[in-house]
DRENNUZA-15500 format. One line per field, with one value per residue (C-alpha): x negated, y negated, z negated; residue number from 1. Coordinates in Angstrom, 1 decimal. Layout:
px (X	...)
py (Y	...)
pz (Z	...)
nr (NUM	...)
end
This chain:
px (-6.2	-4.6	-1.8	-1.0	-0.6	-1.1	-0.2	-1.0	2.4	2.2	1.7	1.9	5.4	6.9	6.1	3.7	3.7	2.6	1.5	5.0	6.8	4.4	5.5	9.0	7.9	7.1	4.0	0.7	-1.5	-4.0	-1.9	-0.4	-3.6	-4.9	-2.1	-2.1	-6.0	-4.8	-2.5	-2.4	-6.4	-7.0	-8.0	-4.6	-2.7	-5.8	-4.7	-1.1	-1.0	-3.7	-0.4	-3.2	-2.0	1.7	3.3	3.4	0.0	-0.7	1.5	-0.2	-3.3	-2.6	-0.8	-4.1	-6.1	-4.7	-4.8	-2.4	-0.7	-0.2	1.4	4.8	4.4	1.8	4.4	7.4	5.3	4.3	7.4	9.6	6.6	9.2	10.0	6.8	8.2	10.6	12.0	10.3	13.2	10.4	9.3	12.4	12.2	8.1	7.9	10.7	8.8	5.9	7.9	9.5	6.3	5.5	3.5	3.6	3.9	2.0	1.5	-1.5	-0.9	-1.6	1.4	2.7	5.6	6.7	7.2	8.4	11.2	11.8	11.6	14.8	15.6	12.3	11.2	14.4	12.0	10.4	12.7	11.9	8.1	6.4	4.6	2.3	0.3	1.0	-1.8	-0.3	0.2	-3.4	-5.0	-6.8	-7.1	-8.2	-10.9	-12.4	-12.7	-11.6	-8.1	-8.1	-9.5	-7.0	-4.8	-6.3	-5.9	-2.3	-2.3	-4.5	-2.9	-4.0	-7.6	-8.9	-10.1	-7.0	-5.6	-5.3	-5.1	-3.5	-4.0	-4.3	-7.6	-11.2	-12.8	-10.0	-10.1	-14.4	-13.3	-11.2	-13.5	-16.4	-14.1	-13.9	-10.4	-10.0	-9.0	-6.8	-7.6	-3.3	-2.9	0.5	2.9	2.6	-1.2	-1.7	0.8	-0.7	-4.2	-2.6	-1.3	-4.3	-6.2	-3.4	-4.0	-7.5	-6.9	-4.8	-6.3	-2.8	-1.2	1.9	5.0	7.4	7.4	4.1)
py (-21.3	-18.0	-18.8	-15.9	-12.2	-10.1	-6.8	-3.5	-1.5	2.1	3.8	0.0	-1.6	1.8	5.7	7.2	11.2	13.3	15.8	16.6	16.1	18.5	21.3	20.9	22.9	26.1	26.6	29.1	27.3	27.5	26.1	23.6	22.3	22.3	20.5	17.8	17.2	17.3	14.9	12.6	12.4	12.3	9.6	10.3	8.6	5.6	5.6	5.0	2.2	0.4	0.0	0.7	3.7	4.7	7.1	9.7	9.4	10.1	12.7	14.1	14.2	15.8	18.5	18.9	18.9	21.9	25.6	26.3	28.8	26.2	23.4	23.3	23.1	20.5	18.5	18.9	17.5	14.9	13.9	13.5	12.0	9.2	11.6	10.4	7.5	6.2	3.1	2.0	0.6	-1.9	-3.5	-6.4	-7.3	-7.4	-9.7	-11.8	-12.3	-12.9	-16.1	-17.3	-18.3	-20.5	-17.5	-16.7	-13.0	-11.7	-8.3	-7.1	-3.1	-0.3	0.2	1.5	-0.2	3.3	3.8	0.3	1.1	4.1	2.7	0.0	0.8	1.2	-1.9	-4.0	-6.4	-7.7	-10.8	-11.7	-12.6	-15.3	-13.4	-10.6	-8.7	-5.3	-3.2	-2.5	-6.4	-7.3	-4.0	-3.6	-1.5	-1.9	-1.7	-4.0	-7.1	-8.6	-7.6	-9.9	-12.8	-12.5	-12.4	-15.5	-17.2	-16.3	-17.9	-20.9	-22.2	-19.1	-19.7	-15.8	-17.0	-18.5	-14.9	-11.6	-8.4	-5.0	-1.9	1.9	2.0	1.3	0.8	-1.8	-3.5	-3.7	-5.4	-7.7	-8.5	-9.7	-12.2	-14.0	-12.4	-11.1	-7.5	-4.9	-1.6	-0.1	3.5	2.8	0.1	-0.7	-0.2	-3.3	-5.5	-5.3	-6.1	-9.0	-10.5	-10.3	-12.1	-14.7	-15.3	-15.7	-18.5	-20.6	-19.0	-17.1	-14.2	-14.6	-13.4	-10.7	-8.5	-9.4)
pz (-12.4	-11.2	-9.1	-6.8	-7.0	-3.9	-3.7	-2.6	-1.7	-1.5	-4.7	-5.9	-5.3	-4.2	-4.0	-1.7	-2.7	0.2	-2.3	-3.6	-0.1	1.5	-1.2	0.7	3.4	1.2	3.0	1.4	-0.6	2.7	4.9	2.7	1.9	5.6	6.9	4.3	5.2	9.0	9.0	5.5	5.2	8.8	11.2	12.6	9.4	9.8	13.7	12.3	10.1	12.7	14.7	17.7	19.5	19.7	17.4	19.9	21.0	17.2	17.4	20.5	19.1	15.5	17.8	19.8	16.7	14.4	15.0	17.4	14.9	12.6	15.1	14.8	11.3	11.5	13.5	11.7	8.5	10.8	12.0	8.5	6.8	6.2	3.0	1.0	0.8	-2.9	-4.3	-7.6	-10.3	-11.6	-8.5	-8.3	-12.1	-11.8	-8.6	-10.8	-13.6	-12.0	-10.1	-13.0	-14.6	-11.2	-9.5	-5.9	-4.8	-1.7	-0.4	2.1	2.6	4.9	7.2	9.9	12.4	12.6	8.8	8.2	10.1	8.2	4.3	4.7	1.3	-0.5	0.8	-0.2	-2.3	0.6	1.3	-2.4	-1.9	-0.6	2.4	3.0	5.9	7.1	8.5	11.9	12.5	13.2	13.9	10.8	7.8	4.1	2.7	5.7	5.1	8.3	6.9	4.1	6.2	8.4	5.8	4.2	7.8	7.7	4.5	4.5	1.0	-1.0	-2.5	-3.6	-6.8	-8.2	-6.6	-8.3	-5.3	-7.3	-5.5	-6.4	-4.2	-6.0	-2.2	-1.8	-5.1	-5.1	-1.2	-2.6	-5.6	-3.1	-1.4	-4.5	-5.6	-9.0	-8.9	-11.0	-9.8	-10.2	-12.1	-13.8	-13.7	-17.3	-17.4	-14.5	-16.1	-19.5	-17.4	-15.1	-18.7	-20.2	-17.3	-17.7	-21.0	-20.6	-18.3	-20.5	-24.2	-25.0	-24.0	-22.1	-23.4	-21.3	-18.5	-16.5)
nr (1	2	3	4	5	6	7	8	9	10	11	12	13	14	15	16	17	18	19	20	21	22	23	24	25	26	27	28	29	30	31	32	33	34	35	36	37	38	39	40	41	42	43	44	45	46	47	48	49	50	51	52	53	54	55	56	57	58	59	60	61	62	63	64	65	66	67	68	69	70	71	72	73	74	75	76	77	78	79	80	81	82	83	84	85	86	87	88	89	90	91	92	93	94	95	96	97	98	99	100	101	102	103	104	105	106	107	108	109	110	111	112	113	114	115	116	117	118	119	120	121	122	123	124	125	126	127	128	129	130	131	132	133	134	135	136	137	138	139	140	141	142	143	144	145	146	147	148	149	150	151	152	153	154	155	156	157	158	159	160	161	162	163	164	165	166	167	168	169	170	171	172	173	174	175	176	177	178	179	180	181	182	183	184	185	186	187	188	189	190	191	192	193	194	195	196	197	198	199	200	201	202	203	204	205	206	207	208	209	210	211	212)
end
């Protein structure tokens, strides 16, 4: 019997758009797409929600890592990358729905200390849930699975197959799925709750009723 939802939160439980903050700037398409790749789908971003090196190591290094005619830029990105971050209107009614039919609410996610301490606002639904695991607490990342045993040892009451993990990743749903979780790979708010009420209604042979 499923009794726990764990959830992703970037592009999850709120907005992660690096694509649309980066188009701030004004750059060229080149550079643009250069410095996204430099910073957002580098090692450097990994390094950052490890919580393993500090934030201006990180800093440091992307600096060290770009075309020099392209640094300042690279580090002003860097720097405000705070700005990719939104508040989702349907994250507070979800996690109460969710609790109101007896479920517990969990997140595991990839975060940094640094950002945390930027999204105040964004991540206002936080008190609300039962627990969770951020990246940068155990020096770990998802997809490995040393994150959700850690997790899990955090959490000795949570069984993975009476647990359904949501996230926007595939390599972090297919993780989750060989730990014995179930797993709803996220593309749209309204597209994993109509799969999470399905799954419920599975369990007990009926759909549930309302905002899963």
């Amino acid at each position: 019997m499923i009794k726990t939802i764990i959830f992703d939160i970037g592009k999850v439980l709120i907005g992660f758009d690096p694509d649309t903050y980066i188009k701030r700037f004004q750059f060229d398409p080149e550079k643009e797409a250069y410095l996204s790749k430099s910073i957002f789908g580098s090692t450097h971003w990994q390094d950052l929600d490890l919580g393993i090196k500090p934030f201006e190591q990180i800093r440091e290094e992307i600096a060290a890592s770009v075309i020099p005619a392209y640094r300042n830029d690279a580090l002003r990105v860097f720097d405000q990358s705070y700005l990719t971050i939104s508040k989702k209107d349907y994250t507070i009614p979800w996690i109460h729905s969710l609790q109101e039919r007896g479920l517990l609410t969990f997140y595991l996610s990839n975060y940094s200390r640094w950002m945390i301490d930027r999204s105040g606002e964004a991540l206002d639904f936080l008190p609300l849930m039962h627990g969770g695991l951020f990246s940068c607490e155990v020096g770990l990342i998802k997809p490995d699975p040393a994150i959700f045993q850690s997790f899990l040892a955090r959490y000795p009451q949570i069984v993975p197959e009476d647990s359904v993990f949501l996230d926007d990743s595939p390599w972090n749903v297919e993780t989750s799925l060989t730990l014995g979780f179930h797993g709803i790979l996220f593309k749209s708010q309204e597209q994993a709750a109509r799969e999470l009420k399905a799954l419920l209604g599975a369990e007990t042979g009926l759909l549930v009723n309302g905002n899963l």
